[in-house]
PARO-51217 format. One record per atom (N, C-alpha, C): z, y, x; residue number from 1. Coordinates in Angstrom, 3 decimals. Layout:
PARO-51217
[[Z,Y,X],NUM]
...
This chain:
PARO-51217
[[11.753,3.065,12.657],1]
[[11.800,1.785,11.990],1]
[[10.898,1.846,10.766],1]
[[10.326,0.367,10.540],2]
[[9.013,0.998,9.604],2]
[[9.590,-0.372,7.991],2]
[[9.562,0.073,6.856],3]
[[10.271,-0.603,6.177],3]
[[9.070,-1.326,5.114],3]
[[8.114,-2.436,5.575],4]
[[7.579,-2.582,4.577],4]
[[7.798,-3.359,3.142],4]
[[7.283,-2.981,2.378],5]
[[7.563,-3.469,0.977],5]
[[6.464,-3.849,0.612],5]
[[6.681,-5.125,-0.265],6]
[[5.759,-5.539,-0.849],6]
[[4.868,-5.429,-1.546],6]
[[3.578,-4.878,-2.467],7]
[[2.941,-3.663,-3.487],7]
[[3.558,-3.973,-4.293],7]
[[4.177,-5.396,-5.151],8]
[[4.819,-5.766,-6.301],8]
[[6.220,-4.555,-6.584],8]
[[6.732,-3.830,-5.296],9]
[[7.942,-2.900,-5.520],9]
[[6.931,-2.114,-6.328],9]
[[5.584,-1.832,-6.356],10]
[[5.210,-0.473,-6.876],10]
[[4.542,-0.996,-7.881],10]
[[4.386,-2.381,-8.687],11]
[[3.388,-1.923,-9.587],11]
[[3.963,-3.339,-10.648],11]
[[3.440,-3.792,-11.895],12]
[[3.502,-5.318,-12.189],12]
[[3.378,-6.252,-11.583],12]
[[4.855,-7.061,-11.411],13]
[[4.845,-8.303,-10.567],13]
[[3.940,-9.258,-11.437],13]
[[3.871,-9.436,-12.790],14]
[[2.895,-10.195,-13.227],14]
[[1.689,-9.999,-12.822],14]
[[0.776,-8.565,-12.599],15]
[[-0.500,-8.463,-12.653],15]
[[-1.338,-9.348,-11.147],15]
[[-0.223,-9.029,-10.267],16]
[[-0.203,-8.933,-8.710],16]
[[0.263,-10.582,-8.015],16]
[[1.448,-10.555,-8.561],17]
[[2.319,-11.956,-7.692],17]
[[0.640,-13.329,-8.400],17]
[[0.274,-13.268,-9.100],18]
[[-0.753,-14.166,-9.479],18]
[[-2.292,-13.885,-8.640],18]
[[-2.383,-13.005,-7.815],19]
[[-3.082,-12.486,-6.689],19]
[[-2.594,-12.458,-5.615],19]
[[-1.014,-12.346,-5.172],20]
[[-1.053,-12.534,-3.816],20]
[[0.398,-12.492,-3.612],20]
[[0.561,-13.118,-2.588],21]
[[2.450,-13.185,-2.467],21]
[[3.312,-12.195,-2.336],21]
[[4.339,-12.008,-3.190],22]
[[4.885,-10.482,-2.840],22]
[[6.356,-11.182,-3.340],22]
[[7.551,-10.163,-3.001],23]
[[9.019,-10.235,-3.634],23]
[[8.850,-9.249,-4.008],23]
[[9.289,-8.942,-5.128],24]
[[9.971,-7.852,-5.667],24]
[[11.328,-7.606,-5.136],24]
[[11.570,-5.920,-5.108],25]
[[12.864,-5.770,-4.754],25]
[[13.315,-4.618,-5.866],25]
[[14.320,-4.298,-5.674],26]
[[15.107,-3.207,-6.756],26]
[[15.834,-2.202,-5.885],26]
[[15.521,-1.205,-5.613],27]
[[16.689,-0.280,-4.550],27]
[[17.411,0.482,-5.666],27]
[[18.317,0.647,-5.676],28]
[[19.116,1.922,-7.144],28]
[[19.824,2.428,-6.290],28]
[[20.246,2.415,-4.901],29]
[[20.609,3.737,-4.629],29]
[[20.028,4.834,-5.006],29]
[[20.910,5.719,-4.689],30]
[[19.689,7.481,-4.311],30]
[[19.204,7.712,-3.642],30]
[[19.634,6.735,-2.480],31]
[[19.246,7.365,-0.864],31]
[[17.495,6.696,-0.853],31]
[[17.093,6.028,-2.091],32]
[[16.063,4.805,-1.512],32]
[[14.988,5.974,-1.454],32]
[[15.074,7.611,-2.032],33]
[[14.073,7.951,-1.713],33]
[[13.909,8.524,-0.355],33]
[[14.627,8.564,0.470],34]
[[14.822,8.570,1.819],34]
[[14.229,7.976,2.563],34]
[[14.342,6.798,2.215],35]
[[13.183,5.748,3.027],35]
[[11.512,5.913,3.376],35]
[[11.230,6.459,4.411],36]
[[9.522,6.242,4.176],36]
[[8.818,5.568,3.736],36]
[[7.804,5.885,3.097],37]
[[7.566,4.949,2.499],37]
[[5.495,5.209,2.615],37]
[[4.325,4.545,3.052],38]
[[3.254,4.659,3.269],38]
[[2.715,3.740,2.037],38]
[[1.893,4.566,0.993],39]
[[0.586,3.491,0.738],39]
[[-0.845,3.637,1.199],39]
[[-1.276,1.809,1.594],40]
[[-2.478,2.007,2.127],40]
[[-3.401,1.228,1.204],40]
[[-4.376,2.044,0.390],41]
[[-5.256,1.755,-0.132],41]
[[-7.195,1.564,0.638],41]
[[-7.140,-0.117,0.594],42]
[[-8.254,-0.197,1.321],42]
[[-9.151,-0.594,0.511],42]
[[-10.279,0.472,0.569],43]
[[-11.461,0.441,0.217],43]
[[-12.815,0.376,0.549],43]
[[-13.737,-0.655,-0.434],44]
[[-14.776,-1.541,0.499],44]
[[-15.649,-0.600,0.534],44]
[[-16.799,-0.474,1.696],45]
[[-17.676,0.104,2.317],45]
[[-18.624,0.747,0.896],45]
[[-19.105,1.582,0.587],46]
[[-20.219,1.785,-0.018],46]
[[-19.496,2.290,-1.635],46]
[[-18.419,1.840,-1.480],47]
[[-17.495,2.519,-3.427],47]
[[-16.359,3.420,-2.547],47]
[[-16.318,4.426,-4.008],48]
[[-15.055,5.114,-3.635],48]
[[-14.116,4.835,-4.397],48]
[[-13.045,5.528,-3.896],49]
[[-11.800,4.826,-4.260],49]
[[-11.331,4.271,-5.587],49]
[[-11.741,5.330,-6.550],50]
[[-11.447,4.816,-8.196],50]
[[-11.921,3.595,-8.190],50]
[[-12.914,3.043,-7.748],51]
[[-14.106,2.194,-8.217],51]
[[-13.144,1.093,-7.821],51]
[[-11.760,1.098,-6.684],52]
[[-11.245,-0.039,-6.127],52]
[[-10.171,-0.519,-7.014],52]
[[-10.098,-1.832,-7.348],53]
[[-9.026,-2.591,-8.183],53]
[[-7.502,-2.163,-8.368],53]
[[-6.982,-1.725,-6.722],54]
[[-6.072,-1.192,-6.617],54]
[[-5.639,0.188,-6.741],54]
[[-6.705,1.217,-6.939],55]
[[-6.560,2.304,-7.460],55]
[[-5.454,2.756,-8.120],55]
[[-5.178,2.189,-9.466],56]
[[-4.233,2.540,-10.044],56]
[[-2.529,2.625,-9.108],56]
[[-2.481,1.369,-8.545],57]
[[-1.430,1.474,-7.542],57]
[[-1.286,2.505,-6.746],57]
[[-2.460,2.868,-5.939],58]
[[-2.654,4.155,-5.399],58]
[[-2.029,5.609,-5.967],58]
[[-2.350,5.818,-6.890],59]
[[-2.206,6.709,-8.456],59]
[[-0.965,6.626,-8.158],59]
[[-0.058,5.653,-8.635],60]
[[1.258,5.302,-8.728],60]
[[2.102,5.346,-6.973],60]
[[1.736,5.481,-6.089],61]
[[2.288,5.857,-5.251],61]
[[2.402,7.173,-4.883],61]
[[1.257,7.399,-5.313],62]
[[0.845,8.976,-5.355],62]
[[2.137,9.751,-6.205],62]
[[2.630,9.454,-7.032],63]
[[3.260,9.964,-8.262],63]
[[4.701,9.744,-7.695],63]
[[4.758,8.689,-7.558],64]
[[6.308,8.556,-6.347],64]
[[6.295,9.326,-5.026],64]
[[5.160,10.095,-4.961],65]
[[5.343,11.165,-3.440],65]
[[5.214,10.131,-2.404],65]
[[5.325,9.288,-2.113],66]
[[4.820,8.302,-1.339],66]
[[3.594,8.758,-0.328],66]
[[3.793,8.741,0.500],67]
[[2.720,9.006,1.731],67]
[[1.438,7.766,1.265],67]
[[0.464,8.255,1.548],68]
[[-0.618,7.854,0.925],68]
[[-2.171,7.763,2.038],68]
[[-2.669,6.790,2.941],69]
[[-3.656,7.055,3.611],69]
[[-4.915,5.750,2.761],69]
[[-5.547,6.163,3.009],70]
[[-7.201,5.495,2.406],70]
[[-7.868,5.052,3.509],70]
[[-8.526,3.591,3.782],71]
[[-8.749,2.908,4.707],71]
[[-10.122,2.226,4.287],71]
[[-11.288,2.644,4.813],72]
[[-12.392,1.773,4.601],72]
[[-12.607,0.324,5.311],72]
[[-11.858,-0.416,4.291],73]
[[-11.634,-1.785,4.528],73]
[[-12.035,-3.056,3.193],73]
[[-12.136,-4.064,3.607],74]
[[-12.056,-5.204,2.593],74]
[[-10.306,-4.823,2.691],74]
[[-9.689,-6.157,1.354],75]
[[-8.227,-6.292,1.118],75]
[[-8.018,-7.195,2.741],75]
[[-7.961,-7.290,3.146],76]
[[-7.643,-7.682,4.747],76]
[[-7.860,-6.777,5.384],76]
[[-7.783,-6.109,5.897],77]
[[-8.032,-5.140,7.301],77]
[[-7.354,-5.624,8.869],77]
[[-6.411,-6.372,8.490],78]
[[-5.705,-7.291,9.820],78]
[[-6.749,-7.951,10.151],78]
[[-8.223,-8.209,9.764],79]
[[-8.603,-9.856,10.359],79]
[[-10.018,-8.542,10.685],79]
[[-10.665,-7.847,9.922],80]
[[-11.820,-7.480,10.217],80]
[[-11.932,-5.879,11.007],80]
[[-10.839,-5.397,10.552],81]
[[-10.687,-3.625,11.080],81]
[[-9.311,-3.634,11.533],81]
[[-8.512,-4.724,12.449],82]
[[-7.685,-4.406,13.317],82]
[[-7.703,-3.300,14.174],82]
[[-8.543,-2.957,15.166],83]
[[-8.009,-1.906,15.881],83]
[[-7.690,-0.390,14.545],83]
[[-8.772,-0.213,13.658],84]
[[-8.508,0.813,13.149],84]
[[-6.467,0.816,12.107],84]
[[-6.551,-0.594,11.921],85]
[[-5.206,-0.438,11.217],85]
[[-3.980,-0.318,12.505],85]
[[-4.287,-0.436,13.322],86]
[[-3.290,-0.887,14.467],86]
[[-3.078,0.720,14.668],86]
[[-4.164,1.575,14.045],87]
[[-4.094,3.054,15.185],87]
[[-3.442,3.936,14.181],87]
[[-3.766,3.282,12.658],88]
[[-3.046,3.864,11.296],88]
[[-1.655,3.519,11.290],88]
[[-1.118,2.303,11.546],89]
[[0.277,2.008,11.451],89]
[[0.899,2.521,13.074],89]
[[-0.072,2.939,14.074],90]
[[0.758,3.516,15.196],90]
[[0.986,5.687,14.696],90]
[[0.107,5.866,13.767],91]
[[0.571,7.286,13.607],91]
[[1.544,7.171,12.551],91]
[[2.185,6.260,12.152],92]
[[2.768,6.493,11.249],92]
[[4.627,6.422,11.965],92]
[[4.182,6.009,12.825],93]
[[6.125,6.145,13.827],93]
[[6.664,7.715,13.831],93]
């Protein structure tokens, strides 16, 4: 079962929710670090990763131990690099 969350769980809902739709959620169990949890930082053709906006988020998932893959993509990858995300979210079962 794959549990996605919104990036707003990982970073300022102000900086973000004014860029793109997200809920925030709050887990306070203990168990929430149990949950898998993947960040995918997609980055455009020709820059590396620092150079990408979302970087810092990256950073910050990184720091939560958070599984972490890097995707040479625009912020869409559903519309332009489907098969490659389809083959990233199938290794992740």
């Amino acid at each position: 079962m794959f549990l996605f969350i919104a990036l707003c769980a990982l970073c300022s809902a102000s900086y973000l929710c004014t860029r793109t739709w997200c809920l925030a959620i709050s887990l306070t169990d203990s168990l929430r670090s149990t949950i898998p949890a993947t960040y995918i930082l997609t980055v455009d053709a020709g820059k590396n990763k620092e150079q990408d906006d979302f970087y810092p988020f990256y950073l910050r998932a990184l720091n939560k131990k958070f599984k972490v893959q890097i995707m040479e993509a625009d912020h869409n990858p559903q519309i332009k690099h489907m098969a490659a995300l389809v083959n990233l979210l199938q290794e992740e079962k």
